[in-house]
C-alpha positions in Angstrom: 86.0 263.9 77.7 87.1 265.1 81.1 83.7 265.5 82.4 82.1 262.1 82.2 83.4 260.4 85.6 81.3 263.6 86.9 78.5 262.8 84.5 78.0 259.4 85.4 78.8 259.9 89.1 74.9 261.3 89.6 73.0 259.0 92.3 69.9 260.0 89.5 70.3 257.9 86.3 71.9 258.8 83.5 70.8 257.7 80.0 73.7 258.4 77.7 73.6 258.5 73.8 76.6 257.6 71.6 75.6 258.9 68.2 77.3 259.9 65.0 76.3 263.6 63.8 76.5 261.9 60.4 73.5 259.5 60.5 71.7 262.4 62.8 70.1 263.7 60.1 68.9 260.4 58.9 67.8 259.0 62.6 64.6 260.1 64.3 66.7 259.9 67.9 67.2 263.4 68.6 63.5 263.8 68.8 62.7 260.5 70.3 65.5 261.9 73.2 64.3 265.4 73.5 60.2 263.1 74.3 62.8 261.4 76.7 64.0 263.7 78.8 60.7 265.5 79.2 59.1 262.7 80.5 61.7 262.2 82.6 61.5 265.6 84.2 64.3 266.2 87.0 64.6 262.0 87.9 67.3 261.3 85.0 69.6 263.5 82.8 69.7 262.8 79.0 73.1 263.4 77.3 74.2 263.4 74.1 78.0 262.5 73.0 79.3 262.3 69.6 81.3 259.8 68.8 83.5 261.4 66.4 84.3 263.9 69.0 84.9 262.0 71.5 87.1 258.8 69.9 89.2 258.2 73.4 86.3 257.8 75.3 84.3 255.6 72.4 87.2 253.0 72.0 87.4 252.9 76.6 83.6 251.9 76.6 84.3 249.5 73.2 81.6 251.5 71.2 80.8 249.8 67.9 77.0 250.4 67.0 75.4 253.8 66.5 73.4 254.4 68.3 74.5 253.1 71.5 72.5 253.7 75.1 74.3 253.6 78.2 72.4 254.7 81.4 74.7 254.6 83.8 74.0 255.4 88.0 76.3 256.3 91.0 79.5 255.7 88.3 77.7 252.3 87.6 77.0 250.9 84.4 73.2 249.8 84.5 72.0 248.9 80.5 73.4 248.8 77.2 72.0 248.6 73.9 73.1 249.1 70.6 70.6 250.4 67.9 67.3 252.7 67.6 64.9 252.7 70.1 61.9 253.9 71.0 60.9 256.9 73.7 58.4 254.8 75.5 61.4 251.7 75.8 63.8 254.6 76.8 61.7 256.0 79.4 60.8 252.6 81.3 64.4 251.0 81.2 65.6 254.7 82.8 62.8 254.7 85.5 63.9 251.0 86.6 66.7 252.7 88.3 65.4 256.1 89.5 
């Protein structure tokens, strides 16, 4: 993925999710992301990035657990977390850093 030294070069935060389009359907995350980013408004960006698709980039960062959260700030990374969680979690760890 060319584009993600630009992605998480933002001096907003940046609250990344590593997810498998295979357990998608099965995860309540895309919802829970979409709550995310509304919340959030203009102070964060909330990306998505399959890791199928994106394999180079998964094994650089060492990404084993699906879902993993990254937010990441001014090319910085600032939390990581394997596994679900929820909006309200999301929302507060991202808003530490805006």
């Amino acid at each position: 993925m060319a584009k993600f030294g630009e992605i998480i070069s933002s001096s907003s935060p940046t609250l990344i999710d590593f997810y498998s389009e295979k357990n998608e359907e099965k995860s309540l995350i895309h919802s829970i992301l979409r709550d995310v980013a509304a919340a959030l408004g203009d102070k964060a960006k909330v990306i998505k990035i399959d890791i199928s698709k994106n394999e180079k980039l998964v094994n650089a960062l060492r990404i084993k657990g699906n879902p993993t959260f990254i937010i990441y700030k001014d090319s910085e990374m600032k939390w990581r977390q394997s596994g679900e969680q929820d909006a309200n979690t999301l929302i507060n760890l991202v808003e530490q850093f805006v």
